[in-house]
mmCIF entry with sequence, helices, sheets and N, C-alpha, C, O atoms, coordinates in Angstrom:
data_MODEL
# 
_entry.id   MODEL 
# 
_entity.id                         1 
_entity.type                       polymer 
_entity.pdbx_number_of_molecules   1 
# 
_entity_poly.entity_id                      1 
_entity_poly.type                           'polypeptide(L)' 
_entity_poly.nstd_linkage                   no 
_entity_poly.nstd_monomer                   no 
_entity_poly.pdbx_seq_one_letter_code       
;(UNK)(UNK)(UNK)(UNK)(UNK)(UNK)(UNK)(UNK)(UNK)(UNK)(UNK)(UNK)(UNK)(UNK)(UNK)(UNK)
(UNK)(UNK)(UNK)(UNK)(UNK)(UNK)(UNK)(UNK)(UNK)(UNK)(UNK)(UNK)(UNK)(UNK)(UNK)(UNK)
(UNK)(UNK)(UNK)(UNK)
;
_entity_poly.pdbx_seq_one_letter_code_can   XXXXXXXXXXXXXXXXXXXXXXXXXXXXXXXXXXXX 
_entity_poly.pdbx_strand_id                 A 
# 
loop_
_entity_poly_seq.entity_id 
_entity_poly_seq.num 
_entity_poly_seq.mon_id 
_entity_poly_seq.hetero 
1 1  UNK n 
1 2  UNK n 
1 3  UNK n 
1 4  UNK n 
1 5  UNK n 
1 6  UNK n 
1 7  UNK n 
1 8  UNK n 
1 9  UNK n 
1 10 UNK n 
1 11 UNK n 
1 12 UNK n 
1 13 UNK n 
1 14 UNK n 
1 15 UNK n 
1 16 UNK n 
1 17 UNK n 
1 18 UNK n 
1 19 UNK n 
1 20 UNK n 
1 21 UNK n 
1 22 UNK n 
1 23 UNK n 
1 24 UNK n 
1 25 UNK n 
1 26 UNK n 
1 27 UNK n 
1 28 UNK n 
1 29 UNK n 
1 30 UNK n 
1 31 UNK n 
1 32 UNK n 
1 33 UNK n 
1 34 UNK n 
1 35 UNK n 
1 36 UNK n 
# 
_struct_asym.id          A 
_struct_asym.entity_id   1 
# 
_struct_conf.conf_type_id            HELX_P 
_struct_conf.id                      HELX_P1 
_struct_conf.pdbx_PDB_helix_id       AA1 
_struct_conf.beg_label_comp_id       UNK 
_struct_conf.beg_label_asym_id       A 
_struct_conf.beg_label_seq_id        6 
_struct_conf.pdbx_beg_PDB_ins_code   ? 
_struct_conf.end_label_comp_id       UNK 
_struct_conf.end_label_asym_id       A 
_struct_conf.end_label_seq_id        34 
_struct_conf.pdbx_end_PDB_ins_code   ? 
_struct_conf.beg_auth_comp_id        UNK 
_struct_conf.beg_auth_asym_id        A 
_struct_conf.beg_auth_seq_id         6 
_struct_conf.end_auth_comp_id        UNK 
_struct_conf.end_auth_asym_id        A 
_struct_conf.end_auth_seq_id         34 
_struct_conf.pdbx_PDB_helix_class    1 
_struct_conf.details                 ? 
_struct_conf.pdbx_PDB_helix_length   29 
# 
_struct_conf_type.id          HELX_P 
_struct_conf_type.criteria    ? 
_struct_conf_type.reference   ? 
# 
loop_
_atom_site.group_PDB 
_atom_site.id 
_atom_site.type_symbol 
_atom_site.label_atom_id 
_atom_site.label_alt_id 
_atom_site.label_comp_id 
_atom_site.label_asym_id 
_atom_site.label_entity_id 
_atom_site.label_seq_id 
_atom_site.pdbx_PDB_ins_code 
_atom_site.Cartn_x 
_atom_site.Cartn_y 
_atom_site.Cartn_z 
_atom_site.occupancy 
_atom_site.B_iso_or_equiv 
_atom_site.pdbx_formal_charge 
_atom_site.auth_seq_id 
_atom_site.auth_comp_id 
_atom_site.auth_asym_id 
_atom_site.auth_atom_id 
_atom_site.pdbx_PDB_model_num 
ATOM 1   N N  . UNK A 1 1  ? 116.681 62.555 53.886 1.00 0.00 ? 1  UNK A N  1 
ATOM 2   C CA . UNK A 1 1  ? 116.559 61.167 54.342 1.00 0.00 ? 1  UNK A CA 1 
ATOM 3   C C  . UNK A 1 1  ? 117.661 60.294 53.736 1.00 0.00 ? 1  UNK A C  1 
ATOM 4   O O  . UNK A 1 1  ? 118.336 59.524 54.419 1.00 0.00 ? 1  UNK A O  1 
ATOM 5   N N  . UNK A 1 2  ? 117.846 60.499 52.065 1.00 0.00 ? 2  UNK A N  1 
ATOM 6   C CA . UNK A 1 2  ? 118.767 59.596 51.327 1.00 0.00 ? 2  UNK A CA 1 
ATOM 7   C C  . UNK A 1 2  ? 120.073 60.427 51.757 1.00 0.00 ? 2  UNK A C  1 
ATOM 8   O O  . UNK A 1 2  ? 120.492 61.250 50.943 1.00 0.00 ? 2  UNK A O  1 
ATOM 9   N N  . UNK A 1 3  ? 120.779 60.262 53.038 1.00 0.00 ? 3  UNK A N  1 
ATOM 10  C CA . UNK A 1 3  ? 122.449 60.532 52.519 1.00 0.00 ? 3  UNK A CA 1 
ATOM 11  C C  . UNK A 1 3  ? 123.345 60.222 51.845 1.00 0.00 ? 3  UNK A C  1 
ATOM 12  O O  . UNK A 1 3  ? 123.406 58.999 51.968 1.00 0.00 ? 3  UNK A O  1 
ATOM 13  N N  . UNK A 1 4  ? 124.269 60.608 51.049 1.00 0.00 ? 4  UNK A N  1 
ATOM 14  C CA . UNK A 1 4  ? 125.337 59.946 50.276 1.00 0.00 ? 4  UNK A CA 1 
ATOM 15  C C  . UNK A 1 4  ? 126.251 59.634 51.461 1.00 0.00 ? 4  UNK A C  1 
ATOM 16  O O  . UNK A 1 4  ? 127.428 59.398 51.190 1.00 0.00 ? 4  UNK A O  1 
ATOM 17  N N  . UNK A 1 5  ? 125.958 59.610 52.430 1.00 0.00 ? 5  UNK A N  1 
ATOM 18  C CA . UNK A 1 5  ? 127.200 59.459 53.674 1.00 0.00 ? 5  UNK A CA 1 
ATOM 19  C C  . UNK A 1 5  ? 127.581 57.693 54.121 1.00 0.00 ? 5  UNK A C  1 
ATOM 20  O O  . UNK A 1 5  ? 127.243 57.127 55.161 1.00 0.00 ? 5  UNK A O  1 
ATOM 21  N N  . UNK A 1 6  ? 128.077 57.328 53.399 1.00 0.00 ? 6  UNK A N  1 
ATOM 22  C CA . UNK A 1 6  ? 128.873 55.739 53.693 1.00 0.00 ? 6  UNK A CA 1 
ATOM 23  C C  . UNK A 1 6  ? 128.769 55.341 54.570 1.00 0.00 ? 6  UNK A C  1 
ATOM 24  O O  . UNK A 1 6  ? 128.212 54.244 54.609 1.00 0.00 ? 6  UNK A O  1 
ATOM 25  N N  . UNK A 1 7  ? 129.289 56.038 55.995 1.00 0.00 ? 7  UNK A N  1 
ATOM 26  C CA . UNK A 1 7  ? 129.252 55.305 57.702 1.00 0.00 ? 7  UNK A CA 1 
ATOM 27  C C  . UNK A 1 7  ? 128.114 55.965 57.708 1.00 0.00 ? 7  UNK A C  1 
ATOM 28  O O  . UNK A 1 7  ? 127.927 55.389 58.780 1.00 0.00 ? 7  UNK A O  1 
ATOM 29  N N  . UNK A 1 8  ? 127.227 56.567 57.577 1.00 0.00 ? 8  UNK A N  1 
ATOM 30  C CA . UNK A 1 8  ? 125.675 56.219 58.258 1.00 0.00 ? 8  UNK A CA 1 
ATOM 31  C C  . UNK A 1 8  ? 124.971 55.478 57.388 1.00 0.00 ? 8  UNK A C  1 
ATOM 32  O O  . UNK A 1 8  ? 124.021 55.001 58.010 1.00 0.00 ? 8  UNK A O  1 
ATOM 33  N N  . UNK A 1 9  ? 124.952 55.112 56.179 1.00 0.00 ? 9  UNK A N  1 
ATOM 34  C CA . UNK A 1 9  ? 124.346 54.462 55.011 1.00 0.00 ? 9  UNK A CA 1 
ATOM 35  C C  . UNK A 1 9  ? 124.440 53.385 55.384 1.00 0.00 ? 9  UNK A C  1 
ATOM 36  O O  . UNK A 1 9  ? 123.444 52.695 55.600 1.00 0.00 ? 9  UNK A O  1 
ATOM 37  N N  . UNK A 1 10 ? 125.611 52.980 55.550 1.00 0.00 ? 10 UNK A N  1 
ATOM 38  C CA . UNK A 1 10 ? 125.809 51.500 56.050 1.00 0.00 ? 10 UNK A CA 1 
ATOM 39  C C  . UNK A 1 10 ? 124.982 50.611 57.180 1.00 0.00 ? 10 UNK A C  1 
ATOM 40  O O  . UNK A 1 10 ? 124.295 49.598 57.319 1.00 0.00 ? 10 UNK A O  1 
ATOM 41  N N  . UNK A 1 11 ? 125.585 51.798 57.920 1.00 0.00 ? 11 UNK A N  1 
ATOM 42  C CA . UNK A 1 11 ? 124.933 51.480 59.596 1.00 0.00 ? 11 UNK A CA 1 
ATOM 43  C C  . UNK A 1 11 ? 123.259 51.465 58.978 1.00 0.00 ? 11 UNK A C  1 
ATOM 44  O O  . UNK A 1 11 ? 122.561 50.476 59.200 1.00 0.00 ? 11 UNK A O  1 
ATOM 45  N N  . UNK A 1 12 ? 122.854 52.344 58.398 1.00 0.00 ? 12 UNK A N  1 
ATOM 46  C CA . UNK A 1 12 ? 121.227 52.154 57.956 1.00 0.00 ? 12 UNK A CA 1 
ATOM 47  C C  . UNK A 1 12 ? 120.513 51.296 57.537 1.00 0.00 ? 12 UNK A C  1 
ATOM 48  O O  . UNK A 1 12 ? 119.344 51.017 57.802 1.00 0.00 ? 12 UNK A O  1 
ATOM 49  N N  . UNK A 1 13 ? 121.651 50.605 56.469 1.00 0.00 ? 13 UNK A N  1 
ATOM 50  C CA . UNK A 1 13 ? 121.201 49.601 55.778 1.00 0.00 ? 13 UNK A CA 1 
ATOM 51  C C  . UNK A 1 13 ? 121.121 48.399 57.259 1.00 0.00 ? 13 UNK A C  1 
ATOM 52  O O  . UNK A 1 13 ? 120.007 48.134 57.712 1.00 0.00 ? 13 UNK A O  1 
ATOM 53  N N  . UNK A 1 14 ? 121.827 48.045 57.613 1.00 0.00 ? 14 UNK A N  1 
ATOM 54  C CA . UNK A 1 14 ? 122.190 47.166 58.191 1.00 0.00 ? 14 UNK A CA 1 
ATOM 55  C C  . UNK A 1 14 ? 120.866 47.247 59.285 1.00 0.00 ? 14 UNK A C  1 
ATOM 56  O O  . UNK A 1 14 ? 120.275 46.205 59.568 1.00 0.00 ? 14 UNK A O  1 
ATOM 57  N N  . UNK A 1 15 ? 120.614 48.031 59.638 1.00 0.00 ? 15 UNK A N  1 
ATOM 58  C CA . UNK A 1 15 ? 119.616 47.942 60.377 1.00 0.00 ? 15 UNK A CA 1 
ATOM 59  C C  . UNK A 1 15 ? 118.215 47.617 59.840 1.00 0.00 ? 15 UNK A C  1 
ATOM 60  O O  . UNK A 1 15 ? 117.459 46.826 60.404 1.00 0.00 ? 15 UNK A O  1 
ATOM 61  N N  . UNK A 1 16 ? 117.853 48.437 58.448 1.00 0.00 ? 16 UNK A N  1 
ATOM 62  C CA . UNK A 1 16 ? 117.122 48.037 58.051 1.00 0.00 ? 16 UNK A CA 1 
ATOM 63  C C  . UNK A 1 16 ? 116.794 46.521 57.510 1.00 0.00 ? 16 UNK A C  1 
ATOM 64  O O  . UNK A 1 16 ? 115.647 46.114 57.326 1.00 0.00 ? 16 UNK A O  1 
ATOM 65  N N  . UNK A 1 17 ? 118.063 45.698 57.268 1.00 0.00 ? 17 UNK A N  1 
ATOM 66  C CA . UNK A 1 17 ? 118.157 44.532 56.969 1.00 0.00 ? 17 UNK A CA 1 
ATOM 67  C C  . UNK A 1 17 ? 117.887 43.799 58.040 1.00 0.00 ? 17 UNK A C  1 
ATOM 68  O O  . UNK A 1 17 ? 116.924 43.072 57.797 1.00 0.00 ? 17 UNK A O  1 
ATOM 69  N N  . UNK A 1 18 ? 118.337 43.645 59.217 1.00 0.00 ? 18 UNK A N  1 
ATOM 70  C CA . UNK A 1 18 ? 117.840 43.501 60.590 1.00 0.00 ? 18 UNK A CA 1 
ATOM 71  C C  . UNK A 1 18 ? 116.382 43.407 60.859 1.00 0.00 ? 18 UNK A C  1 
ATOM 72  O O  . UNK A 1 18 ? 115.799 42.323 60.893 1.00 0.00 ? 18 UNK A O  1 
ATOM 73  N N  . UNK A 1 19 ? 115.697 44.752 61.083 1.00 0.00 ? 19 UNK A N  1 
ATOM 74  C CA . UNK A 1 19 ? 114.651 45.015 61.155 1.00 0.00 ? 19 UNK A CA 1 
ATOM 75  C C  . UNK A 1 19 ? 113.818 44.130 60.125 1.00 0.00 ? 19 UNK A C  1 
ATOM 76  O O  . UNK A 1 19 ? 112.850 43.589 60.660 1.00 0.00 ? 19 UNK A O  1 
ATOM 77  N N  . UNK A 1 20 ? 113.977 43.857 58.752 1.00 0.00 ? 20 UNK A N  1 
ATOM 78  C CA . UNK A 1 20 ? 113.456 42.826 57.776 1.00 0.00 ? 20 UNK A CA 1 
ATOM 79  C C  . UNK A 1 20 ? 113.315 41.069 58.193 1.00 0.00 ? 20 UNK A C  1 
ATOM 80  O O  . UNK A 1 20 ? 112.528 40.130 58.069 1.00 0.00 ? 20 UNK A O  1 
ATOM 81  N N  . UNK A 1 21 ? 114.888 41.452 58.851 1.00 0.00 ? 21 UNK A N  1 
ATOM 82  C CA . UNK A 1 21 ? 114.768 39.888 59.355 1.00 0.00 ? 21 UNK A CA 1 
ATOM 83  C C  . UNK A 1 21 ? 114.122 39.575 60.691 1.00 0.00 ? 21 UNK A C  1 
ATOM 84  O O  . UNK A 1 21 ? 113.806 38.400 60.880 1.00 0.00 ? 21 UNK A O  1 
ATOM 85  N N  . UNK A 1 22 ? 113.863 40.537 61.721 1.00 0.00 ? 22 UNK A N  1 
ATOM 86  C CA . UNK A 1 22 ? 112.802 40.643 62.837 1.00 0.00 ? 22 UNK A CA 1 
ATOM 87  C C  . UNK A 1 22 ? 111.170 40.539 62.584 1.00 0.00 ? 22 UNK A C  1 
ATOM 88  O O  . UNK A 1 22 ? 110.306 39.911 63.195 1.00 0.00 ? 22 UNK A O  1 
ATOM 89  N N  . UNK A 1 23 ? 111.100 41.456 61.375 1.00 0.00 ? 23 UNK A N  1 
ATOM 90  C CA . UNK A 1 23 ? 109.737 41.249 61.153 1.00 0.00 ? 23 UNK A CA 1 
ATOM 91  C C  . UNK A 1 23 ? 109.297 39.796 60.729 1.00 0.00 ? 23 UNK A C  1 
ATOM 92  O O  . UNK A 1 23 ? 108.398 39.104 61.207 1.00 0.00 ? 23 UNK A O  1 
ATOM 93  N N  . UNK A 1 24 ? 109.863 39.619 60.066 1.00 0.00 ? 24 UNK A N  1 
ATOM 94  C CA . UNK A 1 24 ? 110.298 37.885 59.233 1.00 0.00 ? 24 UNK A CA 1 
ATOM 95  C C  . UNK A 1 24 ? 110.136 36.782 59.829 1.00 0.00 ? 24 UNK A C  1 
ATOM 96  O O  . UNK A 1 24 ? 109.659 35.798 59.264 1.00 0.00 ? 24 UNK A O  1 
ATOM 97  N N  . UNK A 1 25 ? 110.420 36.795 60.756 1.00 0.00 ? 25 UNK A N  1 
ATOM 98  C CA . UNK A 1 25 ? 111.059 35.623 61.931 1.00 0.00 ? 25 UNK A CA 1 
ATOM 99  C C  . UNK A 1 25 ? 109.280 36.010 63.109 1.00 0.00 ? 25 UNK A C  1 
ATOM 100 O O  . UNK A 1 25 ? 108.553 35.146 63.599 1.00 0.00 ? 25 UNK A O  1 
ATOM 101 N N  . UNK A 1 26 ? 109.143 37.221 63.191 1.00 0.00 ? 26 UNK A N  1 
ATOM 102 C CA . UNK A 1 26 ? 108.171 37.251 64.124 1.00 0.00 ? 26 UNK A CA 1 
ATOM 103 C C  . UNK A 1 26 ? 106.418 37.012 63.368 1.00 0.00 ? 26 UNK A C  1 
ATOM 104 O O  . UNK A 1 26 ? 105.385 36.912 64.030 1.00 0.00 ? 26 UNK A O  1 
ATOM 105 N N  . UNK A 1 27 ? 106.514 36.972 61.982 1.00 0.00 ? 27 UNK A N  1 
ATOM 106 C CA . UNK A 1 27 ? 105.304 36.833 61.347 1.00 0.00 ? 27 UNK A CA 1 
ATOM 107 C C  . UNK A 1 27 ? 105.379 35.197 61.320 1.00 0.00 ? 27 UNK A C  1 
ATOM 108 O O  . UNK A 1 27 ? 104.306 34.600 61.412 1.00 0.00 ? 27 UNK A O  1 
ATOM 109 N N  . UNK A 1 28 ? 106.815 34.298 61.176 1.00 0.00 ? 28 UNK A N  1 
ATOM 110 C CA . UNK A 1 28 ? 106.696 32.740 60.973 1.00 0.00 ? 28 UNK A CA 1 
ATOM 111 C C  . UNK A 1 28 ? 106.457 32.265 62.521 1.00 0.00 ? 28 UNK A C  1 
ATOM 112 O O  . UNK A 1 28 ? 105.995 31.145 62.736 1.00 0.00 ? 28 UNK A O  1 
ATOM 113 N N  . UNK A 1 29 ? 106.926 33.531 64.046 1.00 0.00 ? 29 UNK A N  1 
ATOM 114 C CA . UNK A 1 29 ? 106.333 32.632 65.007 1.00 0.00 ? 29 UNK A CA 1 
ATOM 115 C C  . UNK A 1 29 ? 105.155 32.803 65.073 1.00 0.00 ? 29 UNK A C  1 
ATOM 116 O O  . UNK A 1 29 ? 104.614 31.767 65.458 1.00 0.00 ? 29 UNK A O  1 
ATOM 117 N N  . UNK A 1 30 ? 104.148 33.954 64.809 1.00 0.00 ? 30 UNK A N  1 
ATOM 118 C CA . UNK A 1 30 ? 102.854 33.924 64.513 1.00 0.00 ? 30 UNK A CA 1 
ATOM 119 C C  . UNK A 1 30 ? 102.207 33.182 63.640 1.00 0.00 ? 30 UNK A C  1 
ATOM 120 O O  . UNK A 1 30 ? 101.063 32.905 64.000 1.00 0.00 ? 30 UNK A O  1 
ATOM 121 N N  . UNK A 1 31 ? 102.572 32.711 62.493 1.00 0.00 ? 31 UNK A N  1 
ATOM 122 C CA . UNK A 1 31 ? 102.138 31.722 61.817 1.00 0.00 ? 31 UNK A CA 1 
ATOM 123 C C  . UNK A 1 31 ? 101.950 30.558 62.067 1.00 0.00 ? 31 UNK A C  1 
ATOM 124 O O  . UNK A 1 31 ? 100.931 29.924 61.795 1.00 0.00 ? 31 UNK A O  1 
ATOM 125 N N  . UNK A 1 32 ? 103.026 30.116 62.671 1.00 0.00 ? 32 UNK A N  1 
ATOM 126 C CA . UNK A 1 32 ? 103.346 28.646 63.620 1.00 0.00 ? 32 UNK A CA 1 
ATOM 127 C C  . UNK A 1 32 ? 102.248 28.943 64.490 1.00 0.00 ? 32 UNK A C  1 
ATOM 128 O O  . UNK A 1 32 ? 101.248 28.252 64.293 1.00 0.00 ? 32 UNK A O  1 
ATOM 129 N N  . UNK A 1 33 ? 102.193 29.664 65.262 1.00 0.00 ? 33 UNK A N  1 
ATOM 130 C CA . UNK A 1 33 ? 101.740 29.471 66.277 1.00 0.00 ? 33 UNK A CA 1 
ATOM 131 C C  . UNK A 1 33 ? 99.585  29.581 66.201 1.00 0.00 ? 33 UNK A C  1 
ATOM 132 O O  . UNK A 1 33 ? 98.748  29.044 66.927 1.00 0.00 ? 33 UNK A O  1 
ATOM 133 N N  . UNK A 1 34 ? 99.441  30.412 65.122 1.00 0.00 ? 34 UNK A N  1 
ATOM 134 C CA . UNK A 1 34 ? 98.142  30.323 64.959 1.00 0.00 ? 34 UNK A CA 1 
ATOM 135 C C  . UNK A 1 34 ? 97.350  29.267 64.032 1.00 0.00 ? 34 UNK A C  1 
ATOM 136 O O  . UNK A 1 34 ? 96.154  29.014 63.885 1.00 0.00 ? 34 UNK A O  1 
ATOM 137 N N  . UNK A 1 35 ? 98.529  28.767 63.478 1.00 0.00 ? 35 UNK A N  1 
ATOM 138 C CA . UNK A 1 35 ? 98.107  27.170 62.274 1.00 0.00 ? 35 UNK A CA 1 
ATOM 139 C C  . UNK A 1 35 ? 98.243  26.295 63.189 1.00 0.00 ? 35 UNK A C  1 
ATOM 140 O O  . UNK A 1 35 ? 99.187  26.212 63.975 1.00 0.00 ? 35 UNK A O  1 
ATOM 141 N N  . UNK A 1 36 ? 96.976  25.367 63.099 1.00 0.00 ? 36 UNK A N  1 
ATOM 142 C CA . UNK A 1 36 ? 96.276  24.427 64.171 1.00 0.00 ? 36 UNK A CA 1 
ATOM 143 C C  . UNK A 1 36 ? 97.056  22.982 64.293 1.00 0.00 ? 36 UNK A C  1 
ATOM 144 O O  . UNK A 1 36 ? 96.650  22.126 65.079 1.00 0.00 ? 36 UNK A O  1 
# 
């Protein structure tokens, strides 16, 4: 799973950072949206 491989590490991270900021963003429009 852990590669030492740079161009896919990267690309991984980056997605996973992504994916952090999707979840992020979609729990504050649920929040917004279920606080009265």
């Amino acid at each position: 799973m852990l590669d030492p491989n740079p161009q896919n590490g990267q690309k991984k991270l980056l997605m996973v950072l992504g994916a952090m900021l999707l979840i992020t963003v979609i729990v504050a429009v649920i929040a917004s949206i279920a606080s009265p």
